[in-house]
C-alpha positions, -999 to 999 in steps of 0.1 A, spaced: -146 544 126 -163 569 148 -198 559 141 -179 520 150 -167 538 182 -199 558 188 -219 527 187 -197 506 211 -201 533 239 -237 534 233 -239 490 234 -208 485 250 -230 461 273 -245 439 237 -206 438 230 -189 428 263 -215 402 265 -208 384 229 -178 369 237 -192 354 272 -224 343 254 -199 327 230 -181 306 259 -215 296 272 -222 283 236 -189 263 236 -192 250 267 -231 239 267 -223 225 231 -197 200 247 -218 195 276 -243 181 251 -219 160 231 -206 145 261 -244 134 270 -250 121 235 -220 97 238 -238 83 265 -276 89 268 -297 75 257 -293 39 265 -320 28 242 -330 44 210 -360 74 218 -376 85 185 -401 75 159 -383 60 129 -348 42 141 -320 53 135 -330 83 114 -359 100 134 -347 100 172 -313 96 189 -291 68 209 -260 68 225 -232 67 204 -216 39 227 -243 21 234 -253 23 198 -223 8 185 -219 -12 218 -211 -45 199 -183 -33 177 -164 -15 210 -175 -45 230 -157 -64 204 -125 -40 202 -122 -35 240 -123 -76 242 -99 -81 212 -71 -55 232 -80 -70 264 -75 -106 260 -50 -104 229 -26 -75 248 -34 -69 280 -44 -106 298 -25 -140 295 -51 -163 310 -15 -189 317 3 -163 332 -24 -154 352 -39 -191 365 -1 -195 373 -3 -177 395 -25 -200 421 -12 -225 439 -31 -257 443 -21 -267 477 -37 -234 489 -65 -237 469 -72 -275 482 -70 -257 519 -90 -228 512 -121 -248 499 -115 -279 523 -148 -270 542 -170 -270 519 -151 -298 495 -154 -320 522 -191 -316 527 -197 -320 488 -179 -351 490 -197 -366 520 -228 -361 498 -214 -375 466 -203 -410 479 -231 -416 505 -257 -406 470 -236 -426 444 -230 -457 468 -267 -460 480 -276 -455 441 -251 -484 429 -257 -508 456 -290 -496 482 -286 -533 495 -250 -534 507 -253 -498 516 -282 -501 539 -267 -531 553 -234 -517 567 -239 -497 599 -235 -462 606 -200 -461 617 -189 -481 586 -208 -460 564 -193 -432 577 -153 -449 573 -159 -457 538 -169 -413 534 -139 -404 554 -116 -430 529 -133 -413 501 -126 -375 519 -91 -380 524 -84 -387 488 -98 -353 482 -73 -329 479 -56 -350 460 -82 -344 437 -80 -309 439 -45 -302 437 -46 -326 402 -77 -306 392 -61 -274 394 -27 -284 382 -44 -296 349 -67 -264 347 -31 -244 347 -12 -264 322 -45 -265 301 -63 -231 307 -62 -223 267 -79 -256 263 -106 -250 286 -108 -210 290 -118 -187 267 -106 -153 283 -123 -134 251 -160 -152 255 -159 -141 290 -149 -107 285 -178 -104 254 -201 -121 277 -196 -95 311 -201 -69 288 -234 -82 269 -247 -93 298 -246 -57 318 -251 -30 287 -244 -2 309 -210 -20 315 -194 -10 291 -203 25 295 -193 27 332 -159 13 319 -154 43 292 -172 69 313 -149 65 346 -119 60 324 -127 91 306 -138 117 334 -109 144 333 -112 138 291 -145 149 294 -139 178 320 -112 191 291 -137 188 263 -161 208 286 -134 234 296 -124 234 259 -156 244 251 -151 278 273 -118 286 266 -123 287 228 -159 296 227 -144 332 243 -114 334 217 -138 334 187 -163 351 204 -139 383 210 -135 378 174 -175 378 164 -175 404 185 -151 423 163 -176 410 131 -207 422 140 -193 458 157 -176 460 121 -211 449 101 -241 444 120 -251 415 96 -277 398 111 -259 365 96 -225 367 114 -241 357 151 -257 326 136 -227 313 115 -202 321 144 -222 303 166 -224 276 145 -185 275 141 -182 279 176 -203 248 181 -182 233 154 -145 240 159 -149 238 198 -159 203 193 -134 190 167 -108 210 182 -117 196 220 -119 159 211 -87 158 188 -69 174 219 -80 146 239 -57 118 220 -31 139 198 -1 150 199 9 113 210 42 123 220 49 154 237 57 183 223 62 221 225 39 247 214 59 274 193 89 258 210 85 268 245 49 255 261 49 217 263 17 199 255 6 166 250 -29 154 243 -47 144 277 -52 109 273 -18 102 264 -7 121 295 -25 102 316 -13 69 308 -4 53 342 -30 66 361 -56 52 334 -37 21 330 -41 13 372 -81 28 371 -87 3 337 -67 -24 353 -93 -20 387 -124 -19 369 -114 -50 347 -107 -72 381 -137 -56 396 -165 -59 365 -151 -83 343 -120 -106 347 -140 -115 385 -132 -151 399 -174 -160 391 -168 -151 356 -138 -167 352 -151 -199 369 -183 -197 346 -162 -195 315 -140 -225 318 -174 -244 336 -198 -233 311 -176 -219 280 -166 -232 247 -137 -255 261 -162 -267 292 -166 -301 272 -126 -305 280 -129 -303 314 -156 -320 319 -135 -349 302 -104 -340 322 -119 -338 355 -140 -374 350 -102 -386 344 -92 -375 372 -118 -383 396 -123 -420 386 -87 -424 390 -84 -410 422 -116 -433 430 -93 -461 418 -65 -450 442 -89 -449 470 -104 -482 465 -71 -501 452 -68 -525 484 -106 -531 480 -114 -529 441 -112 -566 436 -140 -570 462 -160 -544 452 -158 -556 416 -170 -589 427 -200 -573 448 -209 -547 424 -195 -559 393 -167 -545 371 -195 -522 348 -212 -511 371 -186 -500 395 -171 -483 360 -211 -468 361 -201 -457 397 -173 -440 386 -191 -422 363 -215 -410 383 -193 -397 410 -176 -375 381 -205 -363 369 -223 -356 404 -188 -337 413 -192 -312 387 -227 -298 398 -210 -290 430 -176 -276 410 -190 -241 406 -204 -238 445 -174 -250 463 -147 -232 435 -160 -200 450 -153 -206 486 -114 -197 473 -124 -162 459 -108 -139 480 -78 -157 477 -76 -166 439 -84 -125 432 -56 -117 454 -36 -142 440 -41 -135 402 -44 -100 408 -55 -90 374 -53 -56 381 -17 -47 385 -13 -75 352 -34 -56 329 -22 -22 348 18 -32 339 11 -45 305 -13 -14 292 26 3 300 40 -12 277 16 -8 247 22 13 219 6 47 222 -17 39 191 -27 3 207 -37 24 239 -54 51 224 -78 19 213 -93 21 249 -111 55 240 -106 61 207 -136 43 195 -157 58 213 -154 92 196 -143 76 162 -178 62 144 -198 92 153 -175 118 159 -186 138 130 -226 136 146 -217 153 176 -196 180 156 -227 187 139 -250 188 167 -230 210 180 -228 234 152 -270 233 147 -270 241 186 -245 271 181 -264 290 153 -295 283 170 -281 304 198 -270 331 171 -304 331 157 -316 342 196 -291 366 198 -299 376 163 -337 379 176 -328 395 210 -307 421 194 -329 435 167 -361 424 175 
């Protein structure tokens, strides 16, 4: 004991330093975990996936792209409850501008295509009355377009292919989403790192003043590495409930804690990144069930046409004949969907306010079951969890070794 005592006065400085040098060890281990969930985007090495290193979420990018669509669109948005939520009329008046324009190009193209010789005949001022007969059966149109696309969205939406398709189409997506979402988790892991790195370290320090075995800095750094990891990142998600520590401190893991405020910041970068009013429009315009509206909207159109012409449609069937006014009709439809996408987006201000995805998916994620919302993060951590334990651990003993080398060399 006194030759223990003697040689603390004499290093007291080697010793008051372990347990600091420990913290550092935590802390810079978690510092490079949280990094390799991250970075690298692409893989850097010789010999994928053995020989190198790759973010573990953009790694396994496709299976959480698949998982955070799956919650999304199965739990978190109802693509009826949300398209509800527009009203036609307003629609019809906040696109009227530019609708009106599309139209004026539709009819004069499809009527000088059908019949150049009657067309060319009429004067100006007729040409432009049959337009404005055709214009003023416009929204009309709209407000029977969108009225179908509302009672019909599941026919012609897929809410999951445009979630999949935001996130494949922008990589780092997908990482911004878990990344911002995740910030204070991280911090904690970081902090984690400190707090315990110091605890065993005091105890190292106890170790080595009690042995000097050139073995115990190395393998305490490497359980600090280890155990500051597992330990950090199980704090993150568990307890689920809270709880009290020994009956008297209550604790809860962080992510759980912070449900509502992660539920509003998910429910903001969804509306903002993915669930926009281009992707949606692109989805049921260029999705899976695009071949259904298509249909639907060449239903519509040709029998609004038919409305529009119903005093005249004898006469034109006589001076254009019955096919090829039916040709007409078809072409008008078809023409009217090239400028679908263009003039659709003249109402997005109003249709994001309208839907306002974010408080929908902010209100639902409230009401999910604490397993079903660990889901947003979880993942992340869950398929390589056990390779940023170990890198940590190799980067702990590593600094032992130094120590090790510093000390005695």
């Amino acid at each position: 004991m006194n030759a223990m005592l003697a040689d603390l006065g004499s290093h007291w400085a080697v010793y008051a330093s372990m347990p600091f040098i420990a913290a550092i060890i935590g802390y810079v281990t978690k510092l490079a975990a949280i990094q390799m969930m991250f970075r690298p985007i692409r893989f850097v090495g010789i010999a994928e996936p053995f020989l190198g290193w790759q973010g573990v979420v953009p790694r396994n990018s496709e299976r959480m792209i698949r998982i955070s669509a799956e919650l999304l669109t199965t739990r978190l948005v109802d693509p009826k409850e949300v398209f509800a939520k527009l009203d036609p009329d307003r629609v019809a008046k906040e696109i009227e501008g530019p609708l009106l324009l599309a139209v004026d190009e539709v009819a004069r193209e499809v009527l000088e295509r059908y019949h150049p010789a009657l067309w060319e005949m009429l004067p100006t001022l007729a040409q432009d009355l049959i337009v404005k007969q055709v214009q003023a059966g416009s929204p009309a149109l709209v407000r029977r377009i969108m009225t179908e696309i509302r009672e019909n969205v599941t026919d012609v939406l897929d809410v999951k292919q445009v979630a999949v398709s935001a996130l494949e189409r922008d990589k780092e997506l997908l990482i911004r989403l878990i990344r911002d979402i995740s910030r204070p988790e991280m911090a904690f892991i970081a902090r984690c790192g400190i707090y315990f790195g110091f605890i065993l370290g005091l105890v190292q320090t106890a170790v080595w003043a009690a042995t000097h075995e050139p073995l115990v800095l190395p393998v305490f750094g490497a359980a600090i590495g280890l155990l500051t990891d597992w330990l950090a990142i199980k704090l993150v998600f568990f307890p689920r409930e809270r709880t009290r520590i020994l009956g008297l401190v209550p604790f809860q893991g962080i992510f759980q804690r912070r449900r509502d405020e992660v539920a509003r910041q998910y429910g903001e970068l969804v509306a903002r990144e993915v669930m926009t009013v281009p992707n949606l429009v692109d989805g049921i315009l260029r999705g899976p069930g695009s071949d259904r509206l298509i249909t639907m909207i060449q239903r519509i159109v040709q029998r609004t046409i038919d409305e529009q012409a119903s005093v005249a449609k004898p006469l034109v069937s006589v001076a254009i004949g019955a096919r090829r006014f039916q040709q007409m009709k078809h072409a008008a439809a078809d023409k009217a969907m090239t400028y679908l996408s263009s003039t659709a987006m003249h109402a997005k201000d109003y249709a994001a306010d309208a839907m306002d995805v974010a408080d929908t998916i902010a209100a639902r994620m409230r009401r999910l079951s604490r397993v079903e919302y660990e889901r947003l993060l979880r993942p992340a951590f869950r398929q390589d969890e056990w390779k940023l334990i170990t890198v940590g651990a190799v980067i702990g003993a590593l600094v032992g070794e130094l120590q090790v080398v510093l000390l005695l060399g």
